[in-house]
C-alpha positions in Angstrom: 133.1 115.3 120.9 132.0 112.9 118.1 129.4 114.3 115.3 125.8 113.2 115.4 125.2 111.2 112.7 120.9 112.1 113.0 120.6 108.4 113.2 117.5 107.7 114.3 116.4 104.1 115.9 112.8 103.3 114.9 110.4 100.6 116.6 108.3 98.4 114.4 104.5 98.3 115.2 104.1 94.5 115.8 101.1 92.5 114.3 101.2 95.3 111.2 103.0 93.3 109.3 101.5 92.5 106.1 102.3 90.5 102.5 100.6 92.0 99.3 101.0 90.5 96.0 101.6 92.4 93.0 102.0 92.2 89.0 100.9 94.2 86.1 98.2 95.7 88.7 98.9 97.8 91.6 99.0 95.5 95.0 98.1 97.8 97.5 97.6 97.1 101.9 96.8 99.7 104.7 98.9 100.3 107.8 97.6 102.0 110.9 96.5 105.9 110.2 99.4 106.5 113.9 102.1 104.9 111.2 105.3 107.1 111.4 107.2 105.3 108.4 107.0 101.9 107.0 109.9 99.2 106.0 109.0 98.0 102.9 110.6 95.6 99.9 109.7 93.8 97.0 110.7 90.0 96.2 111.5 91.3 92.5 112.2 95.2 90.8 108.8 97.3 91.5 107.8 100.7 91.8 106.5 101.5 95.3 103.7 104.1 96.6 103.1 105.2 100.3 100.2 106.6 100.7 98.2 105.8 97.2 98.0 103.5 94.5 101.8 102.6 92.7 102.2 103.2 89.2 104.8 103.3 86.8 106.0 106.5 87.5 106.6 106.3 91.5 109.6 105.2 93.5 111.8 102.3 91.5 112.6 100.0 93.9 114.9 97.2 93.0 114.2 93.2 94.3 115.2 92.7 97.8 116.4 96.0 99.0 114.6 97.2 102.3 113.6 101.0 102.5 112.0 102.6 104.9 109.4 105.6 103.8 107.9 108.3 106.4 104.4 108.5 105.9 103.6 112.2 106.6 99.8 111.1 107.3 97.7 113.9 108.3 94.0 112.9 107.5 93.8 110.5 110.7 92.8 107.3 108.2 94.8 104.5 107.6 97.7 104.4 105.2 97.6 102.9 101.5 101.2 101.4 100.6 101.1 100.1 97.0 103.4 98.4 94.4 103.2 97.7 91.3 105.8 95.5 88.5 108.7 96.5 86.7 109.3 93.2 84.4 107.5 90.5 86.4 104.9 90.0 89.5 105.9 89.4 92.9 104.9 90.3 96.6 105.0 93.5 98.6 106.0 93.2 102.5 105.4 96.0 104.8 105.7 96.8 108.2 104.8 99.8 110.2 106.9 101.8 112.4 106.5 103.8 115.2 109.7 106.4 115.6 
């Protein structure tokens, strides 16, 4: 018998899809407070934030590279997802998943 390999399919939560722009300032959106995890990337190098506003010291995430985050929302509101520069502006896309 083959080893699970916990993958795990997801469903994205269409019409949440959403395009933020961001630079020396955090650019933040909202997703649904029922989010599971959100795919996110960045058209340049950023650092990323679910669930608050990015700063320097969050996730690095480098241009172009799809991730997806769980969300861990407990409060019932919607979600904050937030990124902010590395070396130069650029724009945040994020969509929300159900699992």
């Amino acid at each position: 018998m083959a080893a699970s390999l916990g993958l795990v399919i997801r469903r994205p939560i269409y019409g949440s899809a959403t395009k933020t722009s961001y630079t020396g300032t955090a650019g933040s959106t909202t997703v649904p407070s029922y989010t599971a995890s959100v795919l996110l990337w960045c058209s340049t190098a950023a650092y990323v934030r679910v669930g608050g506003t990015a700063t320097t010291a969050d996730l690095p995430l480098p241009a172009n590279a799809p991730i997806i985050i769980p969300t861990d929302n407990t409060t019932g509101a919607p979600i904050t997802v937030s990124a902010i520069q590395d070396a130069s502006g650029g724009n945040l896309y994020c969509i929300a998943m159900a699992d």
